[in-house]
C-alpha positions as CSV (number, residue, x, y, z in Angstrom):
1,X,-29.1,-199.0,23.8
2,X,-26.8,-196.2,23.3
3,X,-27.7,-192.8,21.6
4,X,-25.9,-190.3,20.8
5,X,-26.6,-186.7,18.7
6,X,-24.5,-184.1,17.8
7,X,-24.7,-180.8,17.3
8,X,-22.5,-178.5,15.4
9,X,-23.0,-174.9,14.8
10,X,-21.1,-173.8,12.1
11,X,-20.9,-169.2,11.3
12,X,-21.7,-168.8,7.8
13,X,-21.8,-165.2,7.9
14,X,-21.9,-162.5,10.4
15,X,-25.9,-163.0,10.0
16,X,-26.3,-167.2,9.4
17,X,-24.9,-170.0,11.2
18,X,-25.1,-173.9,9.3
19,X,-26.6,-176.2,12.2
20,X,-25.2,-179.9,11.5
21,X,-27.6,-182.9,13.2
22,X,-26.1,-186.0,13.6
23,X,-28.3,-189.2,15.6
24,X,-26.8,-192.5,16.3
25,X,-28.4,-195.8,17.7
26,X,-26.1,-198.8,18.8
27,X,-28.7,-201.2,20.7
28,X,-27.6,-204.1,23.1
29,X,-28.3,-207.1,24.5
30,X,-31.3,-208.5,23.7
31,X,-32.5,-204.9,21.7
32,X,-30.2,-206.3,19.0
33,X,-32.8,-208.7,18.3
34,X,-35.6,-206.3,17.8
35,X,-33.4,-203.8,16.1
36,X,-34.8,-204.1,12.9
37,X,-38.0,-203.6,14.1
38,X,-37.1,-200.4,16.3
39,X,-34.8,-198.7,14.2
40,X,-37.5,-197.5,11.9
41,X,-39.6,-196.4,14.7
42,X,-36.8,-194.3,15.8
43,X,-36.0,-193.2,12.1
44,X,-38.6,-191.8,11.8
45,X,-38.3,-189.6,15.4
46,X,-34.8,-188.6,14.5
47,X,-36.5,-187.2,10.9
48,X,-39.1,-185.1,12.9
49,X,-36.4,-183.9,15.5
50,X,-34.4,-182.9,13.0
51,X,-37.6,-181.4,10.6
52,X,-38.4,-178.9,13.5
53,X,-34.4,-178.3,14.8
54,X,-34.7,-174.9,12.5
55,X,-37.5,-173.6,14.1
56,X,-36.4,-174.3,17.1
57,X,-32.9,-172.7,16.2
58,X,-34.6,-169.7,15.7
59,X,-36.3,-169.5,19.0
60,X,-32.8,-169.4,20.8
């Protein structure tokens, strides 16, 4: 399998900046065959990575 995120940071203002969040999945080999089974599992991780990317954000 192959992932890749991206990040792009975007200045709104001189006070706000627009984070972008972008995951992709591209499995292989045999993975293909359970793809349909995985991808939701990792759905569902990208949605919570990218629920608590804000509050991370912030920390930085």
């Amino acid at each position: 399998m192959t992932a890749t995120d991206v990040m792009r940071l975007k200045a709104e203002s001189a006070v706000a900046t627009r984070l972008s969040y972008t995951a992709s999945l591209q499995f292989k080999g045999l993975a293909r065959l359970a793809e349909p089974f995985l991808r939701r599992e990792f759905e569902t991780l990208a949605d919570k990575v990218a629920d608590r990317l804000p509050t991370a954000a912030e920390a930085l």
